[in-house]
N, C-alpha and C positions, 0 to 999 in steps of 0.2 A: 328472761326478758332482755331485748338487746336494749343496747346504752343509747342509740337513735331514737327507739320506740319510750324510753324511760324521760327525754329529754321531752321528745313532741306530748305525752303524758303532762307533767312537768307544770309544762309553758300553758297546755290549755288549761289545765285547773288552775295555775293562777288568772288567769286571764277569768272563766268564767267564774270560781268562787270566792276570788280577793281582789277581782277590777285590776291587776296590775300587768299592762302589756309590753310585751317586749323588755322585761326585764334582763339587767346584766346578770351574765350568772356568776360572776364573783363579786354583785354588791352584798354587801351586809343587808338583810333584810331585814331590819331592824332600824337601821339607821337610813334606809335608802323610802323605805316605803310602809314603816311604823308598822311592821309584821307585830303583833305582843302574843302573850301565851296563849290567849281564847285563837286566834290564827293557825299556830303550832299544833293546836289539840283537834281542832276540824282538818287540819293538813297531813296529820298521823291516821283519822277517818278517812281521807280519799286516801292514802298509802297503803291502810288496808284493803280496801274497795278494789285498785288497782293490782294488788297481789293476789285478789281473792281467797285470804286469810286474815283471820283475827292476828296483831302483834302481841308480844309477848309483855310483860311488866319490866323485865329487860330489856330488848329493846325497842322499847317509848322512852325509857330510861337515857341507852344510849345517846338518842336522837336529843339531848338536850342543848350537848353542844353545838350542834348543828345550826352556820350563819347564813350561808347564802345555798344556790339552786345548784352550785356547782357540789357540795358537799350531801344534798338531800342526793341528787343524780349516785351519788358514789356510796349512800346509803342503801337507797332501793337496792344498785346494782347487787351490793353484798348480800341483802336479806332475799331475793331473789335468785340467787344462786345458790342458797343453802335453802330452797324449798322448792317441791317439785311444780310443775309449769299450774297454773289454776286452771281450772276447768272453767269452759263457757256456762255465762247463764244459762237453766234450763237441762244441762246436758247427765247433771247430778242420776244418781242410780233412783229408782223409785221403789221404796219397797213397797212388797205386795200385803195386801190385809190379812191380817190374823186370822185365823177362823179358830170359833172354838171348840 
């Protein structure tokens, strides 16, 4: 995933799942826009959604330091390099029925 597509990613899920627009991307989100851990935990759900993979318990882990959109951008970019491209909805193999 390029780092453009990771960013406009990004900005629209804050916008539509935490109301916060046109964020800087190196405030602390914490301190700039009262991000808390319930925020973090639905923001590691669209990360998944957005890579079209479960994360791993490592890292969700990692991602705890993580303060502002400039460090999440440079999260994705890592975990997305280390997995191959997701597939579109729908496009999944279908298996065929058993017979007995």
């Amino acid at each position: 995933m390029e780092r453009n597509a990771i960013i406009a990613a990004i900005l629209r899920i804050f916008a539509e799942r935490f109301e916060i627009v046109n964020p800087g991307l190196d405030d602390n989100l914490r301190d700039a826009y009262e991000f808390d851990s319930i925020d973090a935990v639905e923001l590691l759900h669209e990360i998944e959604l957005l890579l079209g993979t479960r994360l791993t318990q490592a890292e969700k882990k990692s991602a705890m330091d993580i303060r502002t959109i400039s460090q999440i951008i440079d999260y994705i970019e890592a975990l997305s390099s280390a997995r191959p491209p997701a597939k579109p909805p729908g496009s999944e193999e279908r298996l065929s029925p058993v017979e007995p």
